[in-house]
N, C-alpha and C positions, 0 to 999 in steps of 0.2 A: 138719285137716292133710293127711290123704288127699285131701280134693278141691281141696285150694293146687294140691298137687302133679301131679292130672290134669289139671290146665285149666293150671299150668304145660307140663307135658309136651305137650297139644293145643295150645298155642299155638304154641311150638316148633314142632312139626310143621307146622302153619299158615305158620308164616314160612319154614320150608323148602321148602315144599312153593310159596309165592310166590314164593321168590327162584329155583323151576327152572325157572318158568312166565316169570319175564323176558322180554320180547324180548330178542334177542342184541344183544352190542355190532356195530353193523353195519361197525366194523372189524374186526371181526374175524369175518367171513362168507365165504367161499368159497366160489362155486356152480359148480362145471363140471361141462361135460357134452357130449355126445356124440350128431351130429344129423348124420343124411343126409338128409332132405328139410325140414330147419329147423323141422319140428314139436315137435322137441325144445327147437330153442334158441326155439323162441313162448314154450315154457311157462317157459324160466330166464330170461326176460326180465321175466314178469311176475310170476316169487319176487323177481325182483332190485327191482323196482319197489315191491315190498311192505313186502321186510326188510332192504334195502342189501346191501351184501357188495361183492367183486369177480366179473367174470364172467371166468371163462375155458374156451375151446373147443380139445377133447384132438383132435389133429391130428398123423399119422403119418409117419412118415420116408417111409415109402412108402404113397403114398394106394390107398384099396382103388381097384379100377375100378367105370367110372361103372356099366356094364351090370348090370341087377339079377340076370342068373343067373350072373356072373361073380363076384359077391360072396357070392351064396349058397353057391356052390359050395366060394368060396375058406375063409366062417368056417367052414361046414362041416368043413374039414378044420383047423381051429384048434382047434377043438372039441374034434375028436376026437384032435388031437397034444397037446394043454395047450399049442400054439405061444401066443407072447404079442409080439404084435408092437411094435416098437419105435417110442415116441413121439417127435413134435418137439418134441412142447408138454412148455417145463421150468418147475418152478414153484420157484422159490428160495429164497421164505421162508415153507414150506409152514409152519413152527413158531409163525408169528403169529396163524394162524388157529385158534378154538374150536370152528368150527358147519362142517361142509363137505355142504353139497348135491352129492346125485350124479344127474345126468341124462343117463338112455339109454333108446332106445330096445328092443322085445325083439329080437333076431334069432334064431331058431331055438329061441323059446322058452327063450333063455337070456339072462345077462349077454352083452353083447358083448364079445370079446376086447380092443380097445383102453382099457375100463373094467377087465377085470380088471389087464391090467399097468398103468394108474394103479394100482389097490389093492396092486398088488403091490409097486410102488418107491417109493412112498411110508410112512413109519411115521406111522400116525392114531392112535396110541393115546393114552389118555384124550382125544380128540375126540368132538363129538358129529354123527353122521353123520346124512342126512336124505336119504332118494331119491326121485325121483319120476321117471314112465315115461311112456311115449308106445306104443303099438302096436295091431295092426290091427284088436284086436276082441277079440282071443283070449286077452287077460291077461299077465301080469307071466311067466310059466312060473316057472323056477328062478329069475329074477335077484334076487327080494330075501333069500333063503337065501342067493346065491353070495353077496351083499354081505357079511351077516353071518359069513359063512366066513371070507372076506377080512379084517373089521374084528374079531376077538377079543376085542381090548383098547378097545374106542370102545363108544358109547352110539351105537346102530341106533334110531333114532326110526320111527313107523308114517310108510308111504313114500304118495307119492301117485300115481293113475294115470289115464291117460285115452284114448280111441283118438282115435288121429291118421289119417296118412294108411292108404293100401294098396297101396303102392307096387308088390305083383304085378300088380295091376288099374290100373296106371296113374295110380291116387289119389297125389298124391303132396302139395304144399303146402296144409290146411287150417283152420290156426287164423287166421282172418280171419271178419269180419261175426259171426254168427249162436255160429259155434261159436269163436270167442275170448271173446264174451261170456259163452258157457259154461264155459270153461277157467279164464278169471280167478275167476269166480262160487265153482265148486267150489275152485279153488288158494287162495282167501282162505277156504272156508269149513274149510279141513283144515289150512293155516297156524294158525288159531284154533283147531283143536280140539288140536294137536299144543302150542297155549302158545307160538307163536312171532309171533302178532300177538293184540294189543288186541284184543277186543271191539269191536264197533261202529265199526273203522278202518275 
């Protein structure tokens, strides 16, 4: 009777543990995200390509400036204000979606500003949240802690990351040829590890 009951109780878990590993229903996907030299938006193109969803690109009432120490300057001081600048980009029926990909790059080794006020005016709770990053070499800094800060109430999945451009150095558009091959290669090998793609797709 004892061991009905554990191979009941492991199978159970078994089927739970299948039905979280699902791919998502790809209506109900959400990928946005947040990209000044488009390295960003390489890499939600090719989750979008993977696991459906809708794409959408967070864009601000007031665009930062094009010059790159004009920007540094300015999140700099967002930073250090908690200023949260205000979006253009409105999402309507933020409550249809389950699975919401967040994609930004690091700036100053943090969340970007325009990524935290999405997390800020939108409510994700019981959502399941999924990030993935773009930056020049030197890692994620704060931003998948800020995410988690942000999301209390969501399910924070392991986020994904890669270096893109360097846009101090002038590096700026690089996922083409050599290194998109690379981007997709690893995005589907952590898609799969994270239970959000099939095996062998």
């Amino acid at each position: 009777m004892i061991l009905l009951l554990g191979f009941a109780a492991c199978y159970a878990q078994t089927i739970r543990q299948n039905e979280a590993a699902k791919p998502p229903d790809k209506d109900k996907v959400l990928i946005v995200y947040l990209s000044r030299t488009r390295n960003t938006e390489a890499v939600a193109n090719m989750i979008q390509k993977e696991v459906g969803g809708d794409l959408v690109a967070l864009e601000l009432e007031r665009p930062y400036p094009k010059e790159y120490r004009a920007i540094v300057e300015q999140v700099a001081k967002e930073n250090e204000s908690g200023y949260l600048p205000p979006l253009k980009t409105k999402i309507e029926n933020i409550g249809k979606y389950d699975t919401i990909f967040l994609g930004f790059p690091t700036w100053g080794m943090q969340l970007p500003p325009p990524m935290k006020s999405f997390l800020r005016q939108y409510d994700l709770s019981g959502k399941t949240i999924i990030p993935f990053n773009t930056n020049a070499g030197y890692g994620v800094g704060s931003s998948l802690q800020t995410v988690k800060e942000l999301c209390p109430n969501s399910t924070v999945l392991e986020g994904f990351e890669i270096k893109g451009g360097i846009e101090r150095d002038g590096v700026l558009f690089v996922m083409e040829g050599e290194k998109a091959r690379e981007a997709r290669t690893k995005a589907k090998e952590w898609l799969q590890k994270i239970g959000l793609l099939k095996q062998g797709k």
